[in-house]
Residue frames relative to the residue before (quaternion, step in Angstrom):
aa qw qx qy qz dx dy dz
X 1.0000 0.0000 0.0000 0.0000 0.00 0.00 0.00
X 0.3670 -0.8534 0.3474 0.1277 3.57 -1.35 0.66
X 0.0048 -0.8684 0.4958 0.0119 3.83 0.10 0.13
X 0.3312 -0.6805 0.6525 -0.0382 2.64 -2.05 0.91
X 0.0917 -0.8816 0.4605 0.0478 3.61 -0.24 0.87
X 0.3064 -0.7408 0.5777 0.1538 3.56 -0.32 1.16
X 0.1914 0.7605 -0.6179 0.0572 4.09 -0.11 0.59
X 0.0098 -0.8436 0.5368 -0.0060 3.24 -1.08 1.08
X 0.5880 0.3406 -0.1776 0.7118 3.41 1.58 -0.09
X 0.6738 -0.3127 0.4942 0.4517 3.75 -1.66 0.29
X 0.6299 -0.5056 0.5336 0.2508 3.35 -1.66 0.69
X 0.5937 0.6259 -0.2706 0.4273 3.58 1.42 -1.16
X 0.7674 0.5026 -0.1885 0.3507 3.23 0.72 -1.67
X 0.6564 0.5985 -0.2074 0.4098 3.73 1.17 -1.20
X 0.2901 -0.8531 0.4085 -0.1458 2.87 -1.17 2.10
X 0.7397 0.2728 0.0261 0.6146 3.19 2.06 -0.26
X 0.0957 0.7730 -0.6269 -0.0166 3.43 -0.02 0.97
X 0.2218 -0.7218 0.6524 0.0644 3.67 -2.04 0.32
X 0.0600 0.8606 -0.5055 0.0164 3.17 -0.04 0.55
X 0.4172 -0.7033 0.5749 0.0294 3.65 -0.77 1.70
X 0.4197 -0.6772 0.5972 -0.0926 3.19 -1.14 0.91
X 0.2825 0.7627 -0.5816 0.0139 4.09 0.50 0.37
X 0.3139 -0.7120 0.6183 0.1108 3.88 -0.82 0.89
X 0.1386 0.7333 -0.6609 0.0795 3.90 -0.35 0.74
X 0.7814 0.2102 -0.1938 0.5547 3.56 -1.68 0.31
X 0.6887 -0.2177 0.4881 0.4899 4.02 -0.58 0.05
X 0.8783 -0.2082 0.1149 0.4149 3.44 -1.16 -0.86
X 0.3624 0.5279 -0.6390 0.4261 4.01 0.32 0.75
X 0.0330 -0.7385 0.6705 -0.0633 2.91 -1.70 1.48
X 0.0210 -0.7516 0.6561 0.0652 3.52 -0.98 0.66
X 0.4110 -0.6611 0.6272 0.0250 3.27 -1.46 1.47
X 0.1778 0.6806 -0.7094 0.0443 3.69 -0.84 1.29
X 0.3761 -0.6623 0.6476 0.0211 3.14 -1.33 1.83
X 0.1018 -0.7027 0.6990 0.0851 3.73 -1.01 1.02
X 0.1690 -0.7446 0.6410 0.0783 3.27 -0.80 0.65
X 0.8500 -0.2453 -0.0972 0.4559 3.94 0.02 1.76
X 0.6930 -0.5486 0.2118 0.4170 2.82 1.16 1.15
X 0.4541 0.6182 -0.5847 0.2640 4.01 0.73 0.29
X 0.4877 0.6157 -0.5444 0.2944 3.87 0.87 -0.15
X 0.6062 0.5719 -0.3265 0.4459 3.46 1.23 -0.97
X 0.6017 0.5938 -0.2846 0.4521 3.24 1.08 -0.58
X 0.6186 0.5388 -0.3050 0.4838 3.21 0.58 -1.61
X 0.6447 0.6236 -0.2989 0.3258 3.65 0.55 -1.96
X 0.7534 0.3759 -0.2808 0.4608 3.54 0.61 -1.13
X 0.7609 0.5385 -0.2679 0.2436 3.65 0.79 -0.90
X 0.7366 0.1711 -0.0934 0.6477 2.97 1.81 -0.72
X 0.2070 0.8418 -0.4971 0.0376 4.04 0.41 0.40
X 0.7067 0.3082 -0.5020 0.3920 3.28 0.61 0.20
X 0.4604 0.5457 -0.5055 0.4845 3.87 1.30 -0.15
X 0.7412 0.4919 -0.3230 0.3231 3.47 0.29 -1.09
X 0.6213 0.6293 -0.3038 0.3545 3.11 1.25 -1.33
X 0.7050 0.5306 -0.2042 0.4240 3.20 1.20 -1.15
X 0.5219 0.6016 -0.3829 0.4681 3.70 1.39 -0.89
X 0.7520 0.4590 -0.2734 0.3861 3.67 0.72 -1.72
X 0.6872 0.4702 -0.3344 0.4415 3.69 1.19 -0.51
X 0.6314 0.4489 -0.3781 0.5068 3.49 0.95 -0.20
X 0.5121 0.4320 -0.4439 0.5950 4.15 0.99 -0.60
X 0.4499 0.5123 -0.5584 0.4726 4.66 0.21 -0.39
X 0.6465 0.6785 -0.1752 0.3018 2.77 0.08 -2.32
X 0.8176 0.2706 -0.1797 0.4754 3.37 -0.06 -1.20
X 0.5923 0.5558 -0.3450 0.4703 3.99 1.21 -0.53
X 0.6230 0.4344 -0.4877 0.4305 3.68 0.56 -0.38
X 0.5292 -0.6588 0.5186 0.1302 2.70 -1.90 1.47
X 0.8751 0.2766 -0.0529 0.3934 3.69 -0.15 0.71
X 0.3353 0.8638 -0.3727 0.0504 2.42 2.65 -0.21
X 0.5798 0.5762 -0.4780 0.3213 4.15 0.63 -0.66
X 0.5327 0.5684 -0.4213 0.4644 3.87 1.14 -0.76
X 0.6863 0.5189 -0.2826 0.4240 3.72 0.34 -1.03
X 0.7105 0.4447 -0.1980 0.5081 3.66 1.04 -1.10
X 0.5866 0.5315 -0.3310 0.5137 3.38 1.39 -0.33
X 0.6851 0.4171 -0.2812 0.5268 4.06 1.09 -1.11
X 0.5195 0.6002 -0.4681 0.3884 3.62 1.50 -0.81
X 0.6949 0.6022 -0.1263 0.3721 3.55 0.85 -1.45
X 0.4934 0.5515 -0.3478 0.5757 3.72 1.59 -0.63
X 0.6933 0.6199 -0.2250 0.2907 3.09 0.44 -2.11
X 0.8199 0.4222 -0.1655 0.3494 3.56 1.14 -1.36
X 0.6005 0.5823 -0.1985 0.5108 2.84 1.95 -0.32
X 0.5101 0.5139 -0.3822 0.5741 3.38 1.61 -0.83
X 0.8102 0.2072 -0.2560 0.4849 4.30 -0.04 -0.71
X 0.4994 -0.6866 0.4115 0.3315 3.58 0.72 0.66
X 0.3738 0.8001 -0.4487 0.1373 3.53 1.21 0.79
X 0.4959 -0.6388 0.4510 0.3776 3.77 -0.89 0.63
X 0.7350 -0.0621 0.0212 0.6749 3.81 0.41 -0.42
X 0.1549 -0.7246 0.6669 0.0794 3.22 -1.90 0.76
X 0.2373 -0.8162 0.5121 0.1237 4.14 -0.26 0.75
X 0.0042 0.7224 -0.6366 -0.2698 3.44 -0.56 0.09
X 0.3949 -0.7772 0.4704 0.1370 4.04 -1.07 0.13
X 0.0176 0.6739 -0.6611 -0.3296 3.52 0.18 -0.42
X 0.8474 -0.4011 0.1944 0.2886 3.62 -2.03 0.81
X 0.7654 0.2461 -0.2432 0.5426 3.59 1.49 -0.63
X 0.5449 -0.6620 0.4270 0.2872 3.58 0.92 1.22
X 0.1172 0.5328 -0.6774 0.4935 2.74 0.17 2.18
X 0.3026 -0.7245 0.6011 0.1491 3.43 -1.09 0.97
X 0.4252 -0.6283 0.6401 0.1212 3.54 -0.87 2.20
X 0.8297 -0.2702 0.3110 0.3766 3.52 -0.43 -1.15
X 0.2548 -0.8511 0.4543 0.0654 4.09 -0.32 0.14
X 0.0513 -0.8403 0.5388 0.0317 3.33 0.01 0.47
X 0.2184 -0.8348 0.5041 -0.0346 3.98 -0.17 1.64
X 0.0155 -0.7058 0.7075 -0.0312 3.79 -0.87 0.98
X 0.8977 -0.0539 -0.1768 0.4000 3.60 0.49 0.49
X 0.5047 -0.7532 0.2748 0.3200 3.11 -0.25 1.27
X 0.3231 -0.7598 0.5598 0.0705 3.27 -1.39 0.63
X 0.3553 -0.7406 0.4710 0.3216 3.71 -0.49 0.71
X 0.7728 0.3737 -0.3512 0.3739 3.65 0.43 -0.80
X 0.5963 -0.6460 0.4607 0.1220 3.48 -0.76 1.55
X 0.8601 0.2834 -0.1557 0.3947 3.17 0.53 -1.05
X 0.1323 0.8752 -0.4646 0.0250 3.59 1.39 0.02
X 0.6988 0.4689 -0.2421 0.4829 3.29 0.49 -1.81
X 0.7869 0.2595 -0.4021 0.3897 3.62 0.07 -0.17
X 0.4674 0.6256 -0.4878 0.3902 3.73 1.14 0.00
X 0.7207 0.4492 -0.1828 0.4953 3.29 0.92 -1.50
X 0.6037 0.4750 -0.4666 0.4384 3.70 0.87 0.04
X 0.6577 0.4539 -0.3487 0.4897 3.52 0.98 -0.91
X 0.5765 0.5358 -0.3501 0.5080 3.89 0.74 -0.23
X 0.6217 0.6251 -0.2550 0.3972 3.60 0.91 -1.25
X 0.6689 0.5873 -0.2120 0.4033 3.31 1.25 -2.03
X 0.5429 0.6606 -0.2484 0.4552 3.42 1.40 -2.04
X 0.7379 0.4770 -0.3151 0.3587 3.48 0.23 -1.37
X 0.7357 0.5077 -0.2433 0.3766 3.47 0.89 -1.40
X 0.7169 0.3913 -0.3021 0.4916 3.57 0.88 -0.74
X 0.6933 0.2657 -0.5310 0.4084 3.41 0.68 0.02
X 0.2926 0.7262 -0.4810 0.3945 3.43 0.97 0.74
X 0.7224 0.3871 -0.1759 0.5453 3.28 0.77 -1.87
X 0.5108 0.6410 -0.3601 0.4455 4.13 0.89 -0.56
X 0.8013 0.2023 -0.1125 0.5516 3.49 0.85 -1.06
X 0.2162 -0.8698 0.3905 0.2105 3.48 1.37 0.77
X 0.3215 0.5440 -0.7190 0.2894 2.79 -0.65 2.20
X 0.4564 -0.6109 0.5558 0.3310 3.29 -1.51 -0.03
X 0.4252 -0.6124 0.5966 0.2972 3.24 -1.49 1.29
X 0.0736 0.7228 -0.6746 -0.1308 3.76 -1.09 -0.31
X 0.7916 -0.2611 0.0980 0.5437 3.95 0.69 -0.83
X 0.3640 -0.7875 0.4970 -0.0158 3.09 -1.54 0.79
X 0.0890 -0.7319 0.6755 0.0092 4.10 -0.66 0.68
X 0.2066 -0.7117 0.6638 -0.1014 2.92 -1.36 1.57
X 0.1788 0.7913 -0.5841 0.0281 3.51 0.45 0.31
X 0.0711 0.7109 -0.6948 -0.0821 4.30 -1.53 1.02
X 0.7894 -0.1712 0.2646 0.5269 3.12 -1.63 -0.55
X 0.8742 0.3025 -0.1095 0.3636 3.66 0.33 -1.70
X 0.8490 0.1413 -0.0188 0.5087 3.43 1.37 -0.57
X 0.1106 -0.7220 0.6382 0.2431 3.83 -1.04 -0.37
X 0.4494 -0.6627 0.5984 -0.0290 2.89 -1.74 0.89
X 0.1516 0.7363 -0.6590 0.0243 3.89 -0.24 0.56
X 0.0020 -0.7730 0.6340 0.0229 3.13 -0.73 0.70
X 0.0566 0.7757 -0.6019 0.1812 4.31 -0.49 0.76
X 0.7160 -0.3744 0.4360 0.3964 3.02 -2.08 0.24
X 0.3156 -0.6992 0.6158 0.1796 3.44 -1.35 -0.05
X 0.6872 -0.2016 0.2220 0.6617 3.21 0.35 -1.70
X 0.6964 -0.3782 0.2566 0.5533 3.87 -0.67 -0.80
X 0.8065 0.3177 -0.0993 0.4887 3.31 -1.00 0.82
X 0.6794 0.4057 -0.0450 0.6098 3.97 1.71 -0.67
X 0.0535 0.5231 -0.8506 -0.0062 3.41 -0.84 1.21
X 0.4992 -0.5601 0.6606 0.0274 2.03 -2.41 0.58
X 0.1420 -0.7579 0.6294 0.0961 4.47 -0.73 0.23
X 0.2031 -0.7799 0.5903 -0.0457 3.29 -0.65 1.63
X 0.0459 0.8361 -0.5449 0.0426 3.68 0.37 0.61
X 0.1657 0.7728 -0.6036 0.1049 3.93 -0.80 1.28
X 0.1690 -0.7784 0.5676 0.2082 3.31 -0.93 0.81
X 0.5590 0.6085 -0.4430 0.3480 3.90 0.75 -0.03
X 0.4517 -0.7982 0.3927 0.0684 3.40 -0.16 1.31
X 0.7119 0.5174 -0.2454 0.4065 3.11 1.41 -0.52
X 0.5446 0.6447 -0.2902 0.4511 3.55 1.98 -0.18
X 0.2843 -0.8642 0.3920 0.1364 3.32 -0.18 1.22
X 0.7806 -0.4910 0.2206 0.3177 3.63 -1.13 0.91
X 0.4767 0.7346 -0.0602 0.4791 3.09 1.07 -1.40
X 0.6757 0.5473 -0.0834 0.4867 3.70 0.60 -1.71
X 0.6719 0.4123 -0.0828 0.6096 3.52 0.64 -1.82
X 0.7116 0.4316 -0.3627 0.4194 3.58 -0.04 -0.73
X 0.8055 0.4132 -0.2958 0.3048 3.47 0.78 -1.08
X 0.5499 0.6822 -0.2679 0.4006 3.32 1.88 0.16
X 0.5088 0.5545 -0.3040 0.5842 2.94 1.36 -1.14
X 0.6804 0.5239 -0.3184 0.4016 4.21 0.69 -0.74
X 0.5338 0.5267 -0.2237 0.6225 3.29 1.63 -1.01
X 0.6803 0.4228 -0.3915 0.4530 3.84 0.23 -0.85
X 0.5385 0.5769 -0.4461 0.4221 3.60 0.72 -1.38
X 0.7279 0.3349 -0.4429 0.4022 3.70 -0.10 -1.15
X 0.5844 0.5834 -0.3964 0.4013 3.58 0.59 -0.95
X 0.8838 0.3078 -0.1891 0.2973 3.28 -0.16 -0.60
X 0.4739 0.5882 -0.3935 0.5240 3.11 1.97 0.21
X 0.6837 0.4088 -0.4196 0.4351 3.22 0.99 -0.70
X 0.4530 0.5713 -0.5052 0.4617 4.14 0.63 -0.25
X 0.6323 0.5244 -0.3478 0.4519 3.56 0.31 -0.98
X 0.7952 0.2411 -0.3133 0.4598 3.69 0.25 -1.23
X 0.4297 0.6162 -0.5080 0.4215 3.49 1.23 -0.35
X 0.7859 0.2664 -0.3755 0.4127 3.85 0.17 -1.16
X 0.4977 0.7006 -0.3695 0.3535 3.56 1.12 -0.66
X 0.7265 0.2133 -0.2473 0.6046 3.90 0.79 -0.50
X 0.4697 0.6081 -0.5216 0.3710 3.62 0.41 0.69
């Protein structure tokens, strides 16, 4: 198992530890220890640096992560999608898989801090998120469960691909990637 320690005071000095629990892919866990509560701190002052640090330290924990980036990369090519995202449950970015480039650099962490927004006023008005359609002038946006613990981002700019289409892939992928999971899961 992996961990991350938030230490802001001498090891001596520290009266209070927390320790977070992030679930990604089905059964990948990652352990973040706060030590008095400055992660919360940290979280608010810097979240999209941080956000990005904690998705690239995921990132680097998935076993096999090039296999995944390789099915991510079918997956986008198979629904003619321009970018595909995977998430882990608190919208952390797993991994992404890009067919046309994008200028804004920092997307994935805009759309995580939007993502987060969405979900708690979700939990505020006590419902459950499960999936989502973004639909503008230049693009659409599906955004949905994947596997446990994993949404997926369907991103398409060809206007002429129909909702329906995208959805039923992402239903097709689900099985796919469940079976990779038990595949790594009995290894």
């Amino acid at each position: 198992m992996n961990s991350i320690l938030f230490v802001a005071l001498p090891v001596n000095l520290i009266v209070d530890v927390e320790i977070s629990r992030v679930r990604f892919l089905g059964n990948l866990v990652l352990n973040l220890w706060d030590c008095d509560g400055r992660c919360k701190n940290f979280l608010f002052d810097t979240q999209d640096g941080l956000s990005r640090a904690l998705s690239s330290i995921v990132h680097s924990l998935i076993p096999n992560v090039r296999l995944l980036e390789s099915h991510l990369q079918n997956f986008a090519t198979i629904c003619e999608a321009d970018e595909v995202v995977l998430f882990e449950r608190n919208i952390l970015v797993i991994s992404h898989s890009t067919r046309t480039e994008h200028p804004d650099v920092h997307r994935f962490e805009k759309i995580s801090n939007y993502m987060k927004q969405f979900k708690l006023r979700c939990s505020k008005a006590q419902t459950q998120f499960r999936s989502m359609e973004i639909r503008q002038a230049n693009f659409t946006a599906f955004f949905d469960v994947l596997i446990t613990n994993t949404y997926v981002m369907v991103i398409m700019s060809d206007p002429t691909v129909e909702s329906a289409a995208t959805q039923m892939n992402i239903s097709v992928a689900r099985k796919h990637f469940e079976k990779l999971e038990v595949a790594h899961m009995t290894r």
